[in-house]
DSSP file (Angstrom, degrees, kcal/mol; ACC not computed):
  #  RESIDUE AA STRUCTURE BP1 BP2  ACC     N-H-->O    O-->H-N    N-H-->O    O-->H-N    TCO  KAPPA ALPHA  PHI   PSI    X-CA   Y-CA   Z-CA
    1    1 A X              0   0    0      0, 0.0     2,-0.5     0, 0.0     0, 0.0   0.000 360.0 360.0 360.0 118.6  -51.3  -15.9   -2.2
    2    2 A X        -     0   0    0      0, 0.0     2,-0.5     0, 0.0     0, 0.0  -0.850 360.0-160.9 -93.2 151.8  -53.2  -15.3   -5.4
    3    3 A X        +     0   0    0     -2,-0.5     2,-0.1     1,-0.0     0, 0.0  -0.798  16.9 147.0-136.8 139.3  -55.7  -16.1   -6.7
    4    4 A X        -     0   0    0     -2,-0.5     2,-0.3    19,-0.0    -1,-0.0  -0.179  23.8-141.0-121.7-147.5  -57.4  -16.3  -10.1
    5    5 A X        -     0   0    0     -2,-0.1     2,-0.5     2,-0.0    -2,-0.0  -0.760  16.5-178.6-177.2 153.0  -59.9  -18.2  -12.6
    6    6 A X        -     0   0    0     -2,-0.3     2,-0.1    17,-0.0    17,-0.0  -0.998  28.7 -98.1-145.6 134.8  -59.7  -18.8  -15.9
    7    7 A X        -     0   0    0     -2,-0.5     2,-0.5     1,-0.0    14,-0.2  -0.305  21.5-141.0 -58.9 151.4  -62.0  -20.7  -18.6
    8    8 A X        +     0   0    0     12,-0.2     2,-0.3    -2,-0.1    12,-0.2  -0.809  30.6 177.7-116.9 144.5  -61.5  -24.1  -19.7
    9    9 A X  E     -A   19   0A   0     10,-4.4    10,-4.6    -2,-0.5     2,-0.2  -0.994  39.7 -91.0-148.1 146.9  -62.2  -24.4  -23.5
   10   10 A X  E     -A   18   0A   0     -2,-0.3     8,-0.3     8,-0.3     3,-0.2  -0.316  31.2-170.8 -23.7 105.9  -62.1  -27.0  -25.9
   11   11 A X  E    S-     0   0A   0      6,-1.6     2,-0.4     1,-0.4    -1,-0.2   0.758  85.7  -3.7 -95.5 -10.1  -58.5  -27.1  -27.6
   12   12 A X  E > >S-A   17   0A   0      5,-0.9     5,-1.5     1,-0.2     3,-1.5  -0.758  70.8-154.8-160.4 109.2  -59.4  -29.8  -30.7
   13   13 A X  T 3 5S+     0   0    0     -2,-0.4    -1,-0.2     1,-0.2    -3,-0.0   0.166  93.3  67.0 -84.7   2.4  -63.1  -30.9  -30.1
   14   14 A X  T 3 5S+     0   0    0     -3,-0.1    -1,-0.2     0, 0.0    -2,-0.0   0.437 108.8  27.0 -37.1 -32.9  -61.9  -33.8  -31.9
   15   15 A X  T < 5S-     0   0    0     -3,-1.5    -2,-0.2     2,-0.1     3,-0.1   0.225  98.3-133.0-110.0 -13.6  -59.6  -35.1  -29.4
   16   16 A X  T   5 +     0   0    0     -4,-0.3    -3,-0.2     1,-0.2     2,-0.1   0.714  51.7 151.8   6.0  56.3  -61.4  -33.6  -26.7
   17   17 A X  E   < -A   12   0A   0     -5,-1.5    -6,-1.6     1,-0.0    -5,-0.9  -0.452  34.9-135.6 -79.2 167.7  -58.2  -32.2  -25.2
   18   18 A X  E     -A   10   0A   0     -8,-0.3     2,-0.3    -7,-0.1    -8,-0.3  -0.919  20.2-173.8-125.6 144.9  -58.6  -29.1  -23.2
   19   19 A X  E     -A    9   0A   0    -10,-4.6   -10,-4.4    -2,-0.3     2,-0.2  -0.956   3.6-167.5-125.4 175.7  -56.7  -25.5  -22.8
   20   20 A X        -     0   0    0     -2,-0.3   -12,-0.2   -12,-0.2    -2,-0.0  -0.712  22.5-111.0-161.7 132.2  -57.1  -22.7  -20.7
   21   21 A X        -     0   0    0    -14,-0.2     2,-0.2    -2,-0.2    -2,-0.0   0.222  19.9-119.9-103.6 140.5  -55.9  -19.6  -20.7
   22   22 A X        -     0   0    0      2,-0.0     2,-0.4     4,-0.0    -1,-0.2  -0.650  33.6-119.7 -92.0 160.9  -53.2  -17.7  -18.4
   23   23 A X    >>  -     0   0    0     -2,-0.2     3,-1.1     1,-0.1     4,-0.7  -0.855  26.7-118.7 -96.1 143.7  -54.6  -14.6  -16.6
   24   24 A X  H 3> S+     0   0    0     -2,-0.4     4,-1.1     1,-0.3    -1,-0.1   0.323 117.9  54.0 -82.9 -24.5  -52.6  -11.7  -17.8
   25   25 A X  H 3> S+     0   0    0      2,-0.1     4,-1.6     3,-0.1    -1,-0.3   0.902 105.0  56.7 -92.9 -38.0  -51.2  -10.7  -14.1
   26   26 A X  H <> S+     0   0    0     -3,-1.1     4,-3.9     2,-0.2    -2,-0.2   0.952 108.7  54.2 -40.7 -51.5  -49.9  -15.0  -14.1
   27   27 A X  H >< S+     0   0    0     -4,-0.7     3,-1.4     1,-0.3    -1,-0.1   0.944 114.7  43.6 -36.4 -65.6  -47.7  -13.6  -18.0
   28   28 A X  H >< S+     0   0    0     -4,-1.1     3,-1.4     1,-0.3    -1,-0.3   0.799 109.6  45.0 -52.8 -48.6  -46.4  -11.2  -16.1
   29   29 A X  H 3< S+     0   0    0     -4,-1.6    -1,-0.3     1,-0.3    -2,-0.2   0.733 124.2  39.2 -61.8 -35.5  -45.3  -12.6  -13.1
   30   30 A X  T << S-     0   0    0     -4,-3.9    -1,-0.3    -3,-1.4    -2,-0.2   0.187  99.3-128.9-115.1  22.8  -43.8  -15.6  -15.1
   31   31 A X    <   +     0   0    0     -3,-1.4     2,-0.4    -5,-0.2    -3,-0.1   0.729  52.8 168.5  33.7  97.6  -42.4  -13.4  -18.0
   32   32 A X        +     0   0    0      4,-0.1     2,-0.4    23,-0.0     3,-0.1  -0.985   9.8 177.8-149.1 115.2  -44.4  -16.1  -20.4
   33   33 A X    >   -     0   0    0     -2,-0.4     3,-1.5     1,-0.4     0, 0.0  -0.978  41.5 -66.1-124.5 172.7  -45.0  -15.5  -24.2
   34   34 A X  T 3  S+     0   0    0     -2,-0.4     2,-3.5     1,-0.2    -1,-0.4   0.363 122.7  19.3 -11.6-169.1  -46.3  -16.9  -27.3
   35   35 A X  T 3  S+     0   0    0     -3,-0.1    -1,-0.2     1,-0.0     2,-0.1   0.177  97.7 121.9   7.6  10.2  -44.1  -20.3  -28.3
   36   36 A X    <   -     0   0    0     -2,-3.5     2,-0.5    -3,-1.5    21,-0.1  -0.355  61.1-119.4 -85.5 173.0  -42.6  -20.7  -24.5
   37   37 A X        -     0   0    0     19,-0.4    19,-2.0    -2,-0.1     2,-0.2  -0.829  16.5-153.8-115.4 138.7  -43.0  -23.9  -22.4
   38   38 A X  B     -B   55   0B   0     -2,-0.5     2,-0.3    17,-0.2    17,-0.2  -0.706  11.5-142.2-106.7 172.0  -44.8  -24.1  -19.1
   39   39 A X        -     0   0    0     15,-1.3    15,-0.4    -2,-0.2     2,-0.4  -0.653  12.5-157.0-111.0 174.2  -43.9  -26.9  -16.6
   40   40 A X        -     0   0    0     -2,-0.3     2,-0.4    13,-0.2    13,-0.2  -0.934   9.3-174.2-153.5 125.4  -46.7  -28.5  -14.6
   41   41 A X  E     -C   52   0C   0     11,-4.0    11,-2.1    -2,-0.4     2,-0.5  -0.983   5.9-168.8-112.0 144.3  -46.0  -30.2  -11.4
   42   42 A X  E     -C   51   0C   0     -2,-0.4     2,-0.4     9,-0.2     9,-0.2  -0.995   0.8-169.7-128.5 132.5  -49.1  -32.1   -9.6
   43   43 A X  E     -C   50   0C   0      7,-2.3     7,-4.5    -2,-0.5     2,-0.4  -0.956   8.1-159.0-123.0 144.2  -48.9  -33.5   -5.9
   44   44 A X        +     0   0    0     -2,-0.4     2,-0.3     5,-0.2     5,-0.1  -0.922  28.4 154.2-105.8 129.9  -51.6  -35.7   -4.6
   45   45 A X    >   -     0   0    0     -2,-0.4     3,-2.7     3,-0.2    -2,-0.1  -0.862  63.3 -17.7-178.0 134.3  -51.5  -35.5   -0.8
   46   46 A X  T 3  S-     0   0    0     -2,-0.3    -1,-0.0     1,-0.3     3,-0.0   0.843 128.3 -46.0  14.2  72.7  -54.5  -36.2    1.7
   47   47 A X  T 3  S+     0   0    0      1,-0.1     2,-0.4    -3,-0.0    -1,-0.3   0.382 114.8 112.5  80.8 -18.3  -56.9  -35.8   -0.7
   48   48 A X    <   -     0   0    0     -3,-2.7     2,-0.6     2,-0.0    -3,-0.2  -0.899  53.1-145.9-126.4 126.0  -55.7  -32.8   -2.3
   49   49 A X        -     0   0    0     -2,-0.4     2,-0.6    -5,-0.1    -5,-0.2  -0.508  17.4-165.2-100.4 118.0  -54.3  -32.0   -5.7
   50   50 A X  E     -C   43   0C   0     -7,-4.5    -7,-2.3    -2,-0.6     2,-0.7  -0.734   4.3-157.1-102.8 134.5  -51.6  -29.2   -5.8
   51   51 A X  E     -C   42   0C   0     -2,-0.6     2,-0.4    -9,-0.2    -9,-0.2  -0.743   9.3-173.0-106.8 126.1  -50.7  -27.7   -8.9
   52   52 A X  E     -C   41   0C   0    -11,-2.1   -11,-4.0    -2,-0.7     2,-0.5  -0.984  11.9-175.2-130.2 116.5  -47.1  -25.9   -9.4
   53   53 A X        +     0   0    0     -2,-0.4     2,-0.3   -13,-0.2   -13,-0.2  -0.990  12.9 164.3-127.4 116.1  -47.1  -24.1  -13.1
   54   54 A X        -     0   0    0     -2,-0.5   -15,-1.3   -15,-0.4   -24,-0.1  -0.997  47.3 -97.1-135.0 155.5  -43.6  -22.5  -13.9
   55   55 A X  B     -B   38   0B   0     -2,-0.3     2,-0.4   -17,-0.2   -17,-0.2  -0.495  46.3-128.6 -63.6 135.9  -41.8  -21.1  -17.4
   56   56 A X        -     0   0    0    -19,-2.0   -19,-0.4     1,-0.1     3,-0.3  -0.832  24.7-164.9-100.3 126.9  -39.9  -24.1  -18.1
   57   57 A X  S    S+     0   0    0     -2,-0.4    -1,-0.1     1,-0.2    -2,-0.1   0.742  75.7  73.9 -87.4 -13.6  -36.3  -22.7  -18.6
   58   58 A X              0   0    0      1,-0.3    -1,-0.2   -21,-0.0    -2,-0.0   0.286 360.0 360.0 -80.5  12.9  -34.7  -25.8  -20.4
   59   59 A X              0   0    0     -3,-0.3    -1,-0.3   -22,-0.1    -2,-0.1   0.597 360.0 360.0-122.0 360.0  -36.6  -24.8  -23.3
């Protein structure tokens, strides 16, 4: 398992929407660049939110 952190930043202080940045060993690990699509899965289970981020390939 690894493990990272990353900062959470304003993406349009207007909207307050949020980004945050991938850590540079995640790019790698997920071959990832500029104009690609991530997927996000979220599970809720006893209390606890699990997060599943993969290059979405259909894109």
């Amino acid at each position: 398992m690894f493990e990272y952190t990353s900062k959470i930043n304003y993406a349009n202080p207007k909207t307050k929407s949020l980004k945050v940045g991938l850590p540079k060993e995640i790019v790698k690990i997920l071959k990832v660049k500029p104009g690609d699509t991530m997927k996000w899965s979220v599970e809720v289970k006893n209390d606890k939110i699990y997060v599943i981020a993969s290059k979405d390939l259909n894109k």
